[in-house]
N, C-alpha and C positions, 0 to 999 in steps of 0.2 A: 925190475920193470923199467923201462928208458924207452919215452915217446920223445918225436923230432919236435911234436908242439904240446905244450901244458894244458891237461883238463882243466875246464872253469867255467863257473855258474857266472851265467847272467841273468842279471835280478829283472831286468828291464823288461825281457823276455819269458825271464822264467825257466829258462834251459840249461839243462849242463852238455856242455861241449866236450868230446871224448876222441881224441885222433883215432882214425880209420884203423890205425893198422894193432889197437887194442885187442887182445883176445878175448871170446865174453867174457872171462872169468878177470881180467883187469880190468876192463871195463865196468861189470859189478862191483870190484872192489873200491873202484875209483866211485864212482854213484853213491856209492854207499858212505861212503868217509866223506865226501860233499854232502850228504843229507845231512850226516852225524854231525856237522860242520853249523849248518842252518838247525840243529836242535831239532831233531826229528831221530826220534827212537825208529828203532833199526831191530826187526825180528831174526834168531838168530839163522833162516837162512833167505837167501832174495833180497829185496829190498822193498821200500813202502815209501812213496810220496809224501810231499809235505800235504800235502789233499787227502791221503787215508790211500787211495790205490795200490796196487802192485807195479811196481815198474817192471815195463819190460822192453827188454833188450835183445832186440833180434840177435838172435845167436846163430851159429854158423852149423848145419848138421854136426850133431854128435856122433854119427856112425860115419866113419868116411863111406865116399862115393862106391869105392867098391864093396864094400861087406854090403852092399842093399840090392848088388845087381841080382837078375833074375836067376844065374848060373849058379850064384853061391848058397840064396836060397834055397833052390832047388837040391842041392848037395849036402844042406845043411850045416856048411862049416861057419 
C-alpha cells in the first residue's frame, strides 16, 4: 500500500485524514491501526470509534457498474 500523502489523526479535530485514492479496504485498515494506535479495541471485523460507534467509511460499490445493469439482471449472469 503506497499513498502520495500520510494518513494522520488530528486530535484537535478529532479526525483521521485518509488520501482519496485509498481503497476502502486500506482505508479500513488504515482507521483501524490509527484507533489501535489511540487504545481503542478493534472488533475483529470493521472498525469502532473511540465514542463506542461503528465507523463508516463510504465505500465504493462492491458490484461494479456493470453486473447491476438492467440486461444482466435480466439474463441472470
Amino acid at each position: 500500500m503506497s499513498f502520495s500523502t500520510r494518513p494522520a489523526f488530528d486530535a484537535e479535530s478529532r479526525t483521521i485524514s485518509i488520501p482519496d485514492t485509498a481503497t476502502y479496504t486500506d482505508a479500513m485498515t488504515v482507521v483501524r491501526a490509527i484507533l489501535r494506535e489511540l487504545v481503542v479495541d478493534q472488533p475483529p471485523f470493521g472498525a469502532v470509534c473511540w465514542c463506542g460507534e461503528p465507523v463508516d467509511i463510504d465505500a465504493l460499490p462492491l458490484i461494479p457498474h456493470q453486473k447491476t445493469s438492467e440486461q444482466v439482471v435480466r439474463h441472470g449472469a
